[in-house]
N, C-alpha and C positions, 0 to 999 in steps of 0.2 A: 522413451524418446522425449526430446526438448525442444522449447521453441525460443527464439532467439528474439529477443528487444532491444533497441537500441535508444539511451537516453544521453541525451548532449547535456550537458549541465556547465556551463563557464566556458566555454568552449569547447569542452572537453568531454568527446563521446564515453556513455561505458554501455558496455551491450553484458546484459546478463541472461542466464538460460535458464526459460520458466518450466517446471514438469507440468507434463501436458496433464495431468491430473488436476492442476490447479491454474493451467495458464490461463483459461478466458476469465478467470474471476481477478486475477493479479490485474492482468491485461487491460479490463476496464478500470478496476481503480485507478491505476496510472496515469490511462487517458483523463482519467477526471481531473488529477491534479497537474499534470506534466505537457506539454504541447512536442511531443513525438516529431514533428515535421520540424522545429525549429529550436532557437535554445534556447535553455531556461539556466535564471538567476538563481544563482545558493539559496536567495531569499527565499524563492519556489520551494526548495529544496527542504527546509526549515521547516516554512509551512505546512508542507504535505504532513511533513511527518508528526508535528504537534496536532494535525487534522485525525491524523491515524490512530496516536497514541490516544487523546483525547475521547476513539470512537472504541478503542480495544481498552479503556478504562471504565465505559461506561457499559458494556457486554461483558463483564468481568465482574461487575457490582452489580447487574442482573442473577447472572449465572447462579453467585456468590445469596443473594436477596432465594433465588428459587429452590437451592439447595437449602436452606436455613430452613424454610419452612416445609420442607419435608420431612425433618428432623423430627418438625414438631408434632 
């Protein structure tokens, strides 16, 4: 089953469907970067995602750091 969100961006709705396996954790992140009730600027849009990549490069370079040293 899926649940449904819907994000305006430029004026321009896109609703995509989150598996309920992972939606309240998607769900919140979105609200952190995205305003759900009204629109958001590409800039928004830019942002979030340099916020994201930024935060999945530095859990990556843990990950990467925790495995090394089990090596050793």
């Amino acid at each position: 089953m899926t649940r449904k969100i819907t994000l305006r961006i430029n004026r321009i709705n896109f609703t995509v469907n989150l598996e309920d396996r992972s939606a309240d954790f998607i769900e919140s992140k979105i609200r952190e970067d995205f305003l759900l009730e009204s629109d958001n600027d590409v800039k928004v849009l830019l942002s979030a995602y340099l916020k994201r990549t930024e935060e999945l490069f530095e859990l990556d370079t843990k990950l990467r750091d925790t495995l090394d040293s089990l090596k050793e």
